[in-house]
N, C-alpha and C positions, 0 to 999 in steps of 0.2 A: 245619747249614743245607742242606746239599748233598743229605743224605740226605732228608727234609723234602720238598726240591723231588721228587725223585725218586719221595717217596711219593703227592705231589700228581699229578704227569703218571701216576702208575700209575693213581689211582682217577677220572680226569676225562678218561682219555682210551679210545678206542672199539680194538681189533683193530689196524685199521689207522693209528694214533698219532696220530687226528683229535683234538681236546679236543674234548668235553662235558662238560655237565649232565650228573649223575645223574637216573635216573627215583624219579620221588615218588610214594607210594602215596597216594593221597587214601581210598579204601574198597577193600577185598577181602573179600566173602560170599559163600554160596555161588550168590548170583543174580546178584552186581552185583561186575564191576573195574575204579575209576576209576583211570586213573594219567596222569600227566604228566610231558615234559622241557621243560626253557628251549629254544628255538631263538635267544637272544639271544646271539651270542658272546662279550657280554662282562660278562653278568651275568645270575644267576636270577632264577625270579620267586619269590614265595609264596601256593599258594592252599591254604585248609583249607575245607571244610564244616564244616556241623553235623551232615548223616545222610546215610548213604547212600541213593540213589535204592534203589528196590526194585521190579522187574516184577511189573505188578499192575495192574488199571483202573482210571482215573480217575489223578489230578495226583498227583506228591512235590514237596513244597514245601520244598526245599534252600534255605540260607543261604549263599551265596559270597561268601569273603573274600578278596580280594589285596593284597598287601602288597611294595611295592618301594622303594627308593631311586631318586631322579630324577637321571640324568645328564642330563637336558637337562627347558627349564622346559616349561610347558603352556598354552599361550594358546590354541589347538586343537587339540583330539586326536581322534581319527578310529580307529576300532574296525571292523577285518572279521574273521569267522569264516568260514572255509571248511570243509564237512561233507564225509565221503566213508563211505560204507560198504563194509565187505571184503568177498568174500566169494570162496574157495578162494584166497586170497593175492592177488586180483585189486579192485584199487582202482576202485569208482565214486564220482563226484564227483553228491552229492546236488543241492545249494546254497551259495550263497556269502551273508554276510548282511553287509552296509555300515553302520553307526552311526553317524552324529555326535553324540560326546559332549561336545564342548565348542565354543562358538565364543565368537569376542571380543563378541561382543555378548550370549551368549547362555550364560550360565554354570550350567548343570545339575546337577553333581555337586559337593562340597565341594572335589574335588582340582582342578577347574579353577582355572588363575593362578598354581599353585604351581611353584615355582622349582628348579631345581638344586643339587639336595644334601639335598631336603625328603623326609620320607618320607611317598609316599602309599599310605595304609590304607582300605578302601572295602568294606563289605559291598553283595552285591547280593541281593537276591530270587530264584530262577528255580524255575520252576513246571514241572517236566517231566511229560510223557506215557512213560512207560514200557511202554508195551501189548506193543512187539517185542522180539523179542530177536536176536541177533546182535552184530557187531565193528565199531565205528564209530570213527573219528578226525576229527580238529577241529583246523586253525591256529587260534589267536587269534593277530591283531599289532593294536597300538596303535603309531599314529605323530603325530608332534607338527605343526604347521604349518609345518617345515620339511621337513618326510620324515625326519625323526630316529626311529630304532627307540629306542619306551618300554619296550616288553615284547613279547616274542614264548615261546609257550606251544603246543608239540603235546600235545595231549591224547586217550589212548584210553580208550575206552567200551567193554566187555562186557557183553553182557546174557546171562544162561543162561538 
């Protein structure tokens, strides 16, 4: 048991003996590196595609799937992305994008209502422009109508 724990704290935790998430490869080609870590501290998230985007004109039409267990229920949930672009190791902060995905009146997605302990599974659509290339990173956090963290997800983007 002891040893167990020991092998857990080795592989979830960073240098300086912070816990993390491992990083997820979602795609690696030789055009396109999606990867993500949970920023959640106390639980991961799950996301897979169908294909990898690929630099090139006009839209890639990716299927995004997330998939969590609910510690807390969903009667409003609220979605911002924050975008930053790299570049020589130096972070600029593009845009920030605010959603409301859920309200009590107003129930958009299947996982609104859903309660604690439920798992919610939710494909999305998203239509990207790929035309650039470079080092992009993205927060996603979802939070519930209490300010309860659902999911939180840093995600980086390469383009070559």
């Amino acid at each position: 048991m002891v040893l167990c724990l020991l092998v857990l704290l080795c592989v979830f935790t960073d240098g300086a003996g912070t816990l993390q998430w491992p990083e997820h490869v979602l795609c690696d080609t030789s055009q396109t590196q999606l990867t993500y870590t949970s920023c959640d501290p106390f639980q991961d998230v799950g996301f897979t595609i169908n294909n990898c985007p690929v630099r090139q004109s006009g839209k890639t039409n990716i299927k995004l799937k997330v998939s969590l267990l609910l510690r807390h229920s969903i009667e409003e949930l609220f979605l911002s992305v924050d975008v930053s672009a790299v570049d020589h190791g130096v972070e600029h902060h593009l845009f920030m994008y605010p959603e409301t995905l859920c309200l009590r009146s107003l129930q958009r997605f299947t996982f609104c209502g859903r309660r604690r302990g439920e798992l919610m599974n939710q494909d999305w659509p998203v239509d990207l422009k790929v035309e650039l290339k470079g080092h992009y990173k993205a927060q996603l956090r979802l939070v519930n109508q209490d300010a309860d963290l659902i999911a939180c997800a840093n995600i980086t983007l390469n383009l070559k």
